[in-house]
Backbone as CSV, one residue per row, in Angstrom:
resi,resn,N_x,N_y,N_z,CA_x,CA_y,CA_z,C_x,C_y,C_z
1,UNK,116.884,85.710,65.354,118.107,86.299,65.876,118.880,85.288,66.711
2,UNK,120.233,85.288,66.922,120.894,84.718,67.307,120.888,85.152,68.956
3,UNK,121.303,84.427,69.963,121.428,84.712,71.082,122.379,85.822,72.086
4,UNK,123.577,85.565,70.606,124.476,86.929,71.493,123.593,88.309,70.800
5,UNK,123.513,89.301,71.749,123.013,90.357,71.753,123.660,91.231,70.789
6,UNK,123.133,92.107,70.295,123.154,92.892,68.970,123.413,94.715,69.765
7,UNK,124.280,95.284,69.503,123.855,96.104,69.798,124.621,97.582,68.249
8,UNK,124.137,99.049,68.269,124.549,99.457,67.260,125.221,100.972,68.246
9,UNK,126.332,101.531,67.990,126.417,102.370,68.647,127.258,103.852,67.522
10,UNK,126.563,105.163,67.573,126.677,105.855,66.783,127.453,106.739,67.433
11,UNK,128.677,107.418,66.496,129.405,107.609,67.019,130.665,107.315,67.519
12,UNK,130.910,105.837,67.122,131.352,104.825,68.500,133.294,105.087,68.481
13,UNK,133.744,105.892,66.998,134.907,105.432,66.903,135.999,106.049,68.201
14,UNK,135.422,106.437,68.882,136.323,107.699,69.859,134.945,107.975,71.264
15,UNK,136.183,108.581,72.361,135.066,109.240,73.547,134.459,108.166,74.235
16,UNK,133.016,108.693,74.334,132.396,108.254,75.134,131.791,107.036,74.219
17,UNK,131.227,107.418,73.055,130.958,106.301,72.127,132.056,104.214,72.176
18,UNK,132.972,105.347,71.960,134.079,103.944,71.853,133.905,103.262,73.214
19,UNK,134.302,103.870,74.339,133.899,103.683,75.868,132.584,102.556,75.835
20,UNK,131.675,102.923,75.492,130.074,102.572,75.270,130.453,101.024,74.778
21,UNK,130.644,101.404,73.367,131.020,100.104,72.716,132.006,98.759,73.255
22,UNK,133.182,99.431,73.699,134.011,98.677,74.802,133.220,97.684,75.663
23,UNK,132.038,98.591,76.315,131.457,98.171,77.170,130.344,97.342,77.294
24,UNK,130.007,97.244,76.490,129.285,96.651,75.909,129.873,94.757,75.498
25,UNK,130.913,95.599,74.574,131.669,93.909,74.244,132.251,92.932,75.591
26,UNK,132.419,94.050,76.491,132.748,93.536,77.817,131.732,92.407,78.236
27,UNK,130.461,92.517,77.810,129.469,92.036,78.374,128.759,90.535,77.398
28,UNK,130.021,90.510,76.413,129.654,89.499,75.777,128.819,90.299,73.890
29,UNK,128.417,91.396,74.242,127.481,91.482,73.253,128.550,91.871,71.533
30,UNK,127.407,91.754,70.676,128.125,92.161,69.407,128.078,93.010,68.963
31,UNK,128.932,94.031,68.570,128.895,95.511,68.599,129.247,96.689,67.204
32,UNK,128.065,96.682,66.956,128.198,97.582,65.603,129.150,98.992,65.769
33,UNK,129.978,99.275,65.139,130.890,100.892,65.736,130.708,101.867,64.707
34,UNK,129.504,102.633,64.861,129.139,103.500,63.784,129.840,104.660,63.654
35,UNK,130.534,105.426,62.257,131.584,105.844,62.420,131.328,106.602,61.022
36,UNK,131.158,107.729,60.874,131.180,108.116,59.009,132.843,108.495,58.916
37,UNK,134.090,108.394,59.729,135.289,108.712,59.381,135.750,106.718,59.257
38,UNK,136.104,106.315,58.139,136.580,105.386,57.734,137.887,104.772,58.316
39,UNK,138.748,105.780,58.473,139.777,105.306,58.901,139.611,105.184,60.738
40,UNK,139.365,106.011,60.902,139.019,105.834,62.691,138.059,104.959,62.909
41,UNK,136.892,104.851,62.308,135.991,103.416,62.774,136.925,102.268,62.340
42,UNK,137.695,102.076,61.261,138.857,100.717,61.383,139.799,100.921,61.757
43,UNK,139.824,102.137,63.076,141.028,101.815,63.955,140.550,101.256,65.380
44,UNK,138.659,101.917,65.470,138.255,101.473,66.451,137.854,100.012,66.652
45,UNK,137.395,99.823,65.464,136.978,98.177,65.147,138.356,97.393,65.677
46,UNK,139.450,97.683,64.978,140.357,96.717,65.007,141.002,96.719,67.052
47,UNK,140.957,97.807,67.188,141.593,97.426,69.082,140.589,97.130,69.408
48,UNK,139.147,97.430,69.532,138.058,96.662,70.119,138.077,95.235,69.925
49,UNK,138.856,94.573,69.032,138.610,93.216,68.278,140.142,92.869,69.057
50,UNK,141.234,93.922,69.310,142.195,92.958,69.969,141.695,92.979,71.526
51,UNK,140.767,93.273,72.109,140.708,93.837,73.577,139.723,92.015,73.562
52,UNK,138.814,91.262,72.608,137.955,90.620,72.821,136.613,90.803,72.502
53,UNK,136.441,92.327,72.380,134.930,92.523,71.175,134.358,92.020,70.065
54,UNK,133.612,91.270,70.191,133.077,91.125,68.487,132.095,92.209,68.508
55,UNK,133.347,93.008,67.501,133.127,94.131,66.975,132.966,94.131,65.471
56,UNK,132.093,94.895,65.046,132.221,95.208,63.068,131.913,96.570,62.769
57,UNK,132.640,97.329,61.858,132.630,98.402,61.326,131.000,98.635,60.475
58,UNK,130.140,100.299,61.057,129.272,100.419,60.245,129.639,101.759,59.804
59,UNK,129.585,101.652,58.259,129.567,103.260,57.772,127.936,104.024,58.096
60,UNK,128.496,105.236,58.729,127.656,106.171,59.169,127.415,107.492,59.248
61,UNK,126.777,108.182,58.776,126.249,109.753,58.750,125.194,109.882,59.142
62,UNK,125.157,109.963,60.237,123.455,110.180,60.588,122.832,111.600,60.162
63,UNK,123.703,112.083,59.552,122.943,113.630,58.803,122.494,113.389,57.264
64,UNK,122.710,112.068,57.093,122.465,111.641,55.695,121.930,109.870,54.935
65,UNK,120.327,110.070,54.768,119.350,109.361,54.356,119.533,107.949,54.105
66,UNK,120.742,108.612,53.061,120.954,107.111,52.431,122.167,106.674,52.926
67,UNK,122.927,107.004,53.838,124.021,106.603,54.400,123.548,105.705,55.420
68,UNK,122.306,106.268,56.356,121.250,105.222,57.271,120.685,104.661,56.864
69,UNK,120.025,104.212,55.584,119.635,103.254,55.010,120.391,102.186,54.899
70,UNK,121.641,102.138,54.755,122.842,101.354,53.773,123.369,100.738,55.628
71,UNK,123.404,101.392,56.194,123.745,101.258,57.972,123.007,100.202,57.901
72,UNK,121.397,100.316,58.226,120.449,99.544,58.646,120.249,98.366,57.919
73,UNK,120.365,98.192,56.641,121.037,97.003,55.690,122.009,96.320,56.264
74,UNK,123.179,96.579,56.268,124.225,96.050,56.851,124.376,95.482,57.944
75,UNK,123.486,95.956,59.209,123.420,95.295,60.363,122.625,94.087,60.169
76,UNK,121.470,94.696,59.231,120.812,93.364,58.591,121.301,92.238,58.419
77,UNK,122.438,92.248,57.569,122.889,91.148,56.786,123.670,90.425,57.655
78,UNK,124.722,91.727,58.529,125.369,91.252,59.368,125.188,90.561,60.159
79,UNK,124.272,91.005,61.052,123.913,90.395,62.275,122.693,89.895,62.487
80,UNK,121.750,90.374,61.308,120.621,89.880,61.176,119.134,90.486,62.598
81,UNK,120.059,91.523,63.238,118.893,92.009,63.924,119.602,92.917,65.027
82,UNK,118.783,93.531,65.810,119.291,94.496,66.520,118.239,95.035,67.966
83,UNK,119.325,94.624,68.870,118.551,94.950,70.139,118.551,96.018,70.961
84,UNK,120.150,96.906,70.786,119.977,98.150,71.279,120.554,98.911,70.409
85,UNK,119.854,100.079,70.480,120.567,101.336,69.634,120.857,102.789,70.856
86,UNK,121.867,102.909,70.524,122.744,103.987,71.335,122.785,105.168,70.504
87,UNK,121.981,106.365,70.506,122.079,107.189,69.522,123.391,108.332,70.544
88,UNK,124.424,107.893,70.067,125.918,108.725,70.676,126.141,109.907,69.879
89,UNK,126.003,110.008,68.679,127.082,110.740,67.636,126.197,112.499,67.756
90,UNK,126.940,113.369,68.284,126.675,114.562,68.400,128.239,115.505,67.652
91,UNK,127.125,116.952,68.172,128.462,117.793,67.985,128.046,119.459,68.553
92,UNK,128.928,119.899,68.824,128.618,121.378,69.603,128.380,122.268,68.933
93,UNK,129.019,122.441,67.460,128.631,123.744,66.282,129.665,124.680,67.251
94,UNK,130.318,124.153,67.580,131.876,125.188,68.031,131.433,126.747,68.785
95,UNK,132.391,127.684,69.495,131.870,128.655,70.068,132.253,130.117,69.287
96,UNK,132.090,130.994,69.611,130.727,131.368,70.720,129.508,130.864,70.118
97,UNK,128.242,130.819,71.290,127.070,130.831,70.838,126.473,131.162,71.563
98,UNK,126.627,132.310,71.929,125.338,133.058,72.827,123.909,133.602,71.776
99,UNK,122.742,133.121,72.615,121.388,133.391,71.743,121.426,134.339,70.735
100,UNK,122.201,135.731,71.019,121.636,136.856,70.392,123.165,136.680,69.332
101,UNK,124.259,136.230,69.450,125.140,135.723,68.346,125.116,134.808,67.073
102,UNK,124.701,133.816,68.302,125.052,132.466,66.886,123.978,132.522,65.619
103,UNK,124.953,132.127,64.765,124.298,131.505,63.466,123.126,130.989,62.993
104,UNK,122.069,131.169,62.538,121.287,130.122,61.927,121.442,129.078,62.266
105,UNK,122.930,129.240,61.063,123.233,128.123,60.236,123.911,127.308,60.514
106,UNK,124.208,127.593,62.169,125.380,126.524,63.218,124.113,126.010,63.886
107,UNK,122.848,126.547,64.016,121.499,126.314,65.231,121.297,124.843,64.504
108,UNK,120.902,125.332,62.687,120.385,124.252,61.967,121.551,123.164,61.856
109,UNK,122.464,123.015,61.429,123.470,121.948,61.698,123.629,120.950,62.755
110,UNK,123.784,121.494,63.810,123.264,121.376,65.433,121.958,120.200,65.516
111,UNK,121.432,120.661,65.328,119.871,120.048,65.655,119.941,118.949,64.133
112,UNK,120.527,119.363,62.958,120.058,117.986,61.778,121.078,116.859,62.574
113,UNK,122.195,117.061,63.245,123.085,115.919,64.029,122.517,115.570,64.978
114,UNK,122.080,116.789,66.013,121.384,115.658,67.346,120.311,115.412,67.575
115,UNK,119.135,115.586,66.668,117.850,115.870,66.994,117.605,114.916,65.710
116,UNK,117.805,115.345,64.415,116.959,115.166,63.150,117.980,113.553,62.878
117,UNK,119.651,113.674,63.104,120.062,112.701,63.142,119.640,111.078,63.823
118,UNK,118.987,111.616,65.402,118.357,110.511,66.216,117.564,110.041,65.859
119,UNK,116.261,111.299,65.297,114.987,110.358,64.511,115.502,108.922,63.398
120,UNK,116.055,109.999,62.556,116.300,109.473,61.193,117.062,107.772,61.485
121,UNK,117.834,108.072,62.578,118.546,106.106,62.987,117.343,105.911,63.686
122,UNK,117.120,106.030,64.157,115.900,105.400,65.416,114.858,104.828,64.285
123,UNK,114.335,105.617,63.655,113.810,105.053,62.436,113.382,104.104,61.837
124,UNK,115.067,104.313,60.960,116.007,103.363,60.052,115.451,101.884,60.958
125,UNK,116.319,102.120,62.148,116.690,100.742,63.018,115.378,100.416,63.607
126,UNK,114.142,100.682,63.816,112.946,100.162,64.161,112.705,98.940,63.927
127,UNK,112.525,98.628,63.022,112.173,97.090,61.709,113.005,96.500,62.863
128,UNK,114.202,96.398,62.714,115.021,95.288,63.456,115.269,95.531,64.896
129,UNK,114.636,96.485,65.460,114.804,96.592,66.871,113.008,95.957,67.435
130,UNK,112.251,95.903,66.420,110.706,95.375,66.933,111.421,93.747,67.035
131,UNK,112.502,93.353,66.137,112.155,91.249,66.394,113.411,91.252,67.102
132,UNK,113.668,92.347,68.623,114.503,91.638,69.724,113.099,91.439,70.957
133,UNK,113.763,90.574,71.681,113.188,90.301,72.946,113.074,91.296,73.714
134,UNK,114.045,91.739,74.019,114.089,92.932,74.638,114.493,94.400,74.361
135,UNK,114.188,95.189,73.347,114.916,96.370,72.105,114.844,97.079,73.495
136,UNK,116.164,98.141,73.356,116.547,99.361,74.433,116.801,100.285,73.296
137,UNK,116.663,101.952,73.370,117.270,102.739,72.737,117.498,104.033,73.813
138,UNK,118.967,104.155,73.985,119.804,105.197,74.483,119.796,106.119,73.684
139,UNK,119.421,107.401,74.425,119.649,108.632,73.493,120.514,109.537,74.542
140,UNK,121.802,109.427,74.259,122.877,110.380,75.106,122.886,111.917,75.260
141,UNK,122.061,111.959,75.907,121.840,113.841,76.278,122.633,114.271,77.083
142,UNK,122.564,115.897,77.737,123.097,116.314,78.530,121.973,116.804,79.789
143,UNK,122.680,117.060,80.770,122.051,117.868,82.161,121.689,119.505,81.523
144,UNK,122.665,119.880,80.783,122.629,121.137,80.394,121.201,121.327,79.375
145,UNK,120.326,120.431,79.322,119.484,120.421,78.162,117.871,120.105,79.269
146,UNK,118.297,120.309,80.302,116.910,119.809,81.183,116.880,121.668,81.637
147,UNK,115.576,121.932,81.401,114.472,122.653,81.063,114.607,123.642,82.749
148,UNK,114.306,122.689,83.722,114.112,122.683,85.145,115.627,123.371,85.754
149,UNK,116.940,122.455,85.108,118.205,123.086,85.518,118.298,124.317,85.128
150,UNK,117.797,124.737,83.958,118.433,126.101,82.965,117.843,127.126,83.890
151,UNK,116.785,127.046,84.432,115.689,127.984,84.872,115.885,127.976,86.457
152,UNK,116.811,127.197,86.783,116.642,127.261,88.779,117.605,128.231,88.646
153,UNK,117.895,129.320,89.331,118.763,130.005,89.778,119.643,129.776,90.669
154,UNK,119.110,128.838,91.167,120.687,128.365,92.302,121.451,127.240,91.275
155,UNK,121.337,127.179,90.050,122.373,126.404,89.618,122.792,126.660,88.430
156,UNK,124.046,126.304,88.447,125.216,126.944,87.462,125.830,126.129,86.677
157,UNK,125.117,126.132,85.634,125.176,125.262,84.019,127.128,125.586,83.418
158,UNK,127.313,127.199,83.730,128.386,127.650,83.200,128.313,127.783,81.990
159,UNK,129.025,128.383,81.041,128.544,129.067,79.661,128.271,127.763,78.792
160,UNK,127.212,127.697,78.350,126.741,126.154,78.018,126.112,127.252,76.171
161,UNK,126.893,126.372,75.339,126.267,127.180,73.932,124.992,126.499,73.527
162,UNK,124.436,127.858,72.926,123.268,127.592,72.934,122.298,126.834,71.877
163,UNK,123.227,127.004,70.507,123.018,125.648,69.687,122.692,124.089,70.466
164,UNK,123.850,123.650,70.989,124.120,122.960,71.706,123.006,122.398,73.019
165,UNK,122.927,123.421,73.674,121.939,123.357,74.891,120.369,123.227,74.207
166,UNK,120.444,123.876,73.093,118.706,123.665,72.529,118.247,122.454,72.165
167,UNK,119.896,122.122,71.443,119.607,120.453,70.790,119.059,119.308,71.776
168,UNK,119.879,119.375,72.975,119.853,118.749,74.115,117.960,118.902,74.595
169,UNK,117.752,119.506,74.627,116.420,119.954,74.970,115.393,119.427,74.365
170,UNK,115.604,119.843,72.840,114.906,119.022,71.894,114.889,117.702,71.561
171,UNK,115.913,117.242,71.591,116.153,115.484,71.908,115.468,114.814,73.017
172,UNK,115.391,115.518,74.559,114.427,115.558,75.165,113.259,115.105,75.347
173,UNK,112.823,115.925,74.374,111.034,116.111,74.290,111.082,114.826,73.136
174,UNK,112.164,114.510,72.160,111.653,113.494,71.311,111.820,112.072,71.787
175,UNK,112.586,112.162,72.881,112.520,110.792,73.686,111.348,110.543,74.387
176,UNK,111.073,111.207,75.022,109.774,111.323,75.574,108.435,110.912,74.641
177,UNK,108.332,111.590,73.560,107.676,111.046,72.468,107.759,109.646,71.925
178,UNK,109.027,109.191,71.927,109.163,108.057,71.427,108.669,107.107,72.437
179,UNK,108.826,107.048,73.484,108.719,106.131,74.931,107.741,105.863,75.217
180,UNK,106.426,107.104,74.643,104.707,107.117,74.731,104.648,106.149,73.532
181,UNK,105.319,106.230,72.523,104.965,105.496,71.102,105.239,104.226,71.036
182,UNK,106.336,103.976,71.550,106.945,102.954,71.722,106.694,101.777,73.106
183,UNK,106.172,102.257,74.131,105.838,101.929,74.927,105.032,99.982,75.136
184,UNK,103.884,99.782,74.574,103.048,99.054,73.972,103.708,98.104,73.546
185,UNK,105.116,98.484,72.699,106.106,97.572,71.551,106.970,96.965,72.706
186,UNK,107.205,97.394,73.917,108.098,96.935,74.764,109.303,97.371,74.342
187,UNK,109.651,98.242,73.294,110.925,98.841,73.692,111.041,100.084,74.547
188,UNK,112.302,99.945,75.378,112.439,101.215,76.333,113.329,101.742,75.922
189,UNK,112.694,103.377,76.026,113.842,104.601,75.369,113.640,105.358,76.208
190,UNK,115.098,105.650,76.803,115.383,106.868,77.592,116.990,108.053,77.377
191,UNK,117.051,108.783,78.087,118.136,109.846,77.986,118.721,109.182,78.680
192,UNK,120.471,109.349,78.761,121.161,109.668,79.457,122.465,110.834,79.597
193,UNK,122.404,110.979,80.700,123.540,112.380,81.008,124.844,111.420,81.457
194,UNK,125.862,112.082,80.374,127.136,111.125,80.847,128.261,111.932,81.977
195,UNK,127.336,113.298,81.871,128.097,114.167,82.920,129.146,115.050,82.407
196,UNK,130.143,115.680,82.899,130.852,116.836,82.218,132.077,115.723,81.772
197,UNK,131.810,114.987,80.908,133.237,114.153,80.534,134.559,114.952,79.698
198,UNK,135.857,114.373,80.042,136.629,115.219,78.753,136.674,114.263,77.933
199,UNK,136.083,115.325,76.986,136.222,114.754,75.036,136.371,115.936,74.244
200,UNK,136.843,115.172,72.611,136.911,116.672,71.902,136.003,117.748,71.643
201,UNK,134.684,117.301,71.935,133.588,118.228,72.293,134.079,119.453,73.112
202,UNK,134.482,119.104,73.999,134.525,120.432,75.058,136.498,120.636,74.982
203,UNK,137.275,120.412,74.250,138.242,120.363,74.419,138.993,119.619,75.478
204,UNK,138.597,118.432,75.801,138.561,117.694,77.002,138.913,118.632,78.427
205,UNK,137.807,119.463,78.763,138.052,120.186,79.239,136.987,119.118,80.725
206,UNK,136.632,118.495,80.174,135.547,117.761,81.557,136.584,116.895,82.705
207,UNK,135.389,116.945,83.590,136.278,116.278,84.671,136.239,114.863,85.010
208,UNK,135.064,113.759,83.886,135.150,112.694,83.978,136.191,111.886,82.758
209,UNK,136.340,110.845,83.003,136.833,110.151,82.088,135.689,109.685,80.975
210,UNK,136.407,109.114,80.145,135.045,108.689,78.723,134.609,107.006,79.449
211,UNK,135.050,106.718,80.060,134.907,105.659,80.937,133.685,105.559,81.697
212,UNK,134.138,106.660,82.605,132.904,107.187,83.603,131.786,107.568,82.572
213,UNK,131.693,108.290,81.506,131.044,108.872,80.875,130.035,107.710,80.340
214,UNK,130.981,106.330,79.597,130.035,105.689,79.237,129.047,104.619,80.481
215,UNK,129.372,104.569,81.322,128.489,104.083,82.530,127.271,104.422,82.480
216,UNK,126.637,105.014,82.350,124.823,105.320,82.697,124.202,104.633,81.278
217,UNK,125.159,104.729,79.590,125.020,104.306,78.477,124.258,102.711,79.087
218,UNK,125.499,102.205,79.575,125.681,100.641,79.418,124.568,100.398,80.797
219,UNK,124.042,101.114,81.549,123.122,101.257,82.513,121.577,100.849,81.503
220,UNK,121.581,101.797,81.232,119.957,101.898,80.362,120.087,100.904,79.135
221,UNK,121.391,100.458,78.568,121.286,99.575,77.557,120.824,98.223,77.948
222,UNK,121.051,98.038,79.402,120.573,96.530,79.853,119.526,96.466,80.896
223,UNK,118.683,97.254,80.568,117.788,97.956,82.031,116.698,96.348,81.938
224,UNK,116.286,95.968,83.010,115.435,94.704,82.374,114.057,95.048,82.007
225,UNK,112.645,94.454,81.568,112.046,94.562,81.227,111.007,95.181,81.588
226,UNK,111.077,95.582,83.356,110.011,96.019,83.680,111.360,97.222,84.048
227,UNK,112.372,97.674,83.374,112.731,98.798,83.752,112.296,100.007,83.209
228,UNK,112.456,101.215,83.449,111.673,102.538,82.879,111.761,102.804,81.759
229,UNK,111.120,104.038,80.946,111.212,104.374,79.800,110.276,105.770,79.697
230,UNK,110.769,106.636,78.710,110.389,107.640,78.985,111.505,108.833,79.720
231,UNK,112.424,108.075,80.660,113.199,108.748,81.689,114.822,109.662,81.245
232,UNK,115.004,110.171,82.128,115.967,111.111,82.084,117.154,110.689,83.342
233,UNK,118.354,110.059,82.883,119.396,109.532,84.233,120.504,110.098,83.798
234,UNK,121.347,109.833,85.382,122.527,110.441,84.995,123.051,109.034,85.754
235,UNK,124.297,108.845,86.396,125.041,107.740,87.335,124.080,108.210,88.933
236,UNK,124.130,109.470,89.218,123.499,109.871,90.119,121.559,109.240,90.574
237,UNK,121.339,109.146,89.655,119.812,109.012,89.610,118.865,109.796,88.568
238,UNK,117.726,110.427,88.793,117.090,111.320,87.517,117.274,112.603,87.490
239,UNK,117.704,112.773,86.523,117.511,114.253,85.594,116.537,114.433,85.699
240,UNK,116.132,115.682,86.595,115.004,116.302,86.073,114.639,116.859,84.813
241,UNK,113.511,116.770,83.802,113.399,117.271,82.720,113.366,119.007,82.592
């Protein structure tokens, strides 16, 4: 591998993702902008590339096999290796979703994007995240998905859907898994909470910027070697699980 840093970020063409990626290039590194909408990842590629990013467009579906296969190739060829992976790319399955309402078939959608999607890149990108020096993998959760918050009664999540909030939960427990597994390999994988940001997720209804939002990202993406893993952060400090 080459010396400038590799990094892959899903999601990246918009929000907090693009933010991430920005931020990243800020720092010198080279920045994959994973994107399954074509025209918006080469709108994001191209201002990231006038701002000073070496940036490159990856086609991406993380709800689909061979679309992450063809990803993980490409960074291959491209860049020839990969040191952090930012698993960004979510989605809410839209409202209402109160338990005794929602859908199946919005629950299962939900969870193949933020849960089954993370495995499936995390995966993919293993091979080339074992030959960095230092491999990081960000998995962008929420506060609304810690176990401990849902259940205290003195605190007020606010109508948080429940597709949504489960996924968060479950992503969770698979970071955690990964961090025991991974541990040994010296890569560190943890959550982060980017906080109530506005994006089209919530109808930018949040009160941070995608700015603020990507801060804790670009936190855990450069954590050094004896930094944690396993963990749950926000800008504040830890998420309780």
């Amino acid at each position: 591998m080459s010396e400038q840093r590799i990094a892959l970020v899903t999601g990246a063409n918009k929000g907090i993702g693009y933010e991430i990626a920005a931020g990243l290039g800020a720092l010198g590194w080279r920045v994959g902008v994973g994107a399954r909408d074509g025209r918006r990842r080469d709108t994001a590629v191209e201002k990231l590339r006038a701002a000073g990013t070496d940036a490159f467009g990856v086609p991406l579906d993380v709800a689909d096999d061979a679309s992450v296969a063809a990803a993980a190739e490409l960074i291959a060829d491209r860049a020839g290796g990969l040191d952090v992976l930012v698993n960004n790319a979510a989605i809410t399955g839209g409202m209402p979703q109160t338990p005794a309402t929602v859908d199946p078939a919005t629950v299962r959608g939900v969870v193949e994007t933020n849960v089954i999607g993370v495995i499936r890149v995390t995966n993919a990108m293993l091979p080339l995240l074992r030959g960095s020096v230092s491999p990081r993998i960000v998995n962008m959760s929420s506060s609304v998905g810690s176990l401990t918050l849902q259940t205290d009664p003195g605190v007020d999540l606010g109508p948080v859907p429940a597709a949504y909030l489960a996924s968060k939960t479950f992503l969770n427990a698979v970071t955690v898994q990964y961090a025991k597994e991974l541990r040994d390999a010296g890569i560190l994988v943890n959550c982060g909470c980017p906080g109530f940001t506005a994006t089209d997720l919530n109808g930018f209804r949040g009160v941070r910027t995608a700015h603020q939002g990507a801060a804790i990202a670009l936190r855990l993406a450069t954590l050094p070697d004896d930094g944690p893993t396993g963990g749950f952060f926000d800008d504040g400090g830890t998420v309780p699980w």
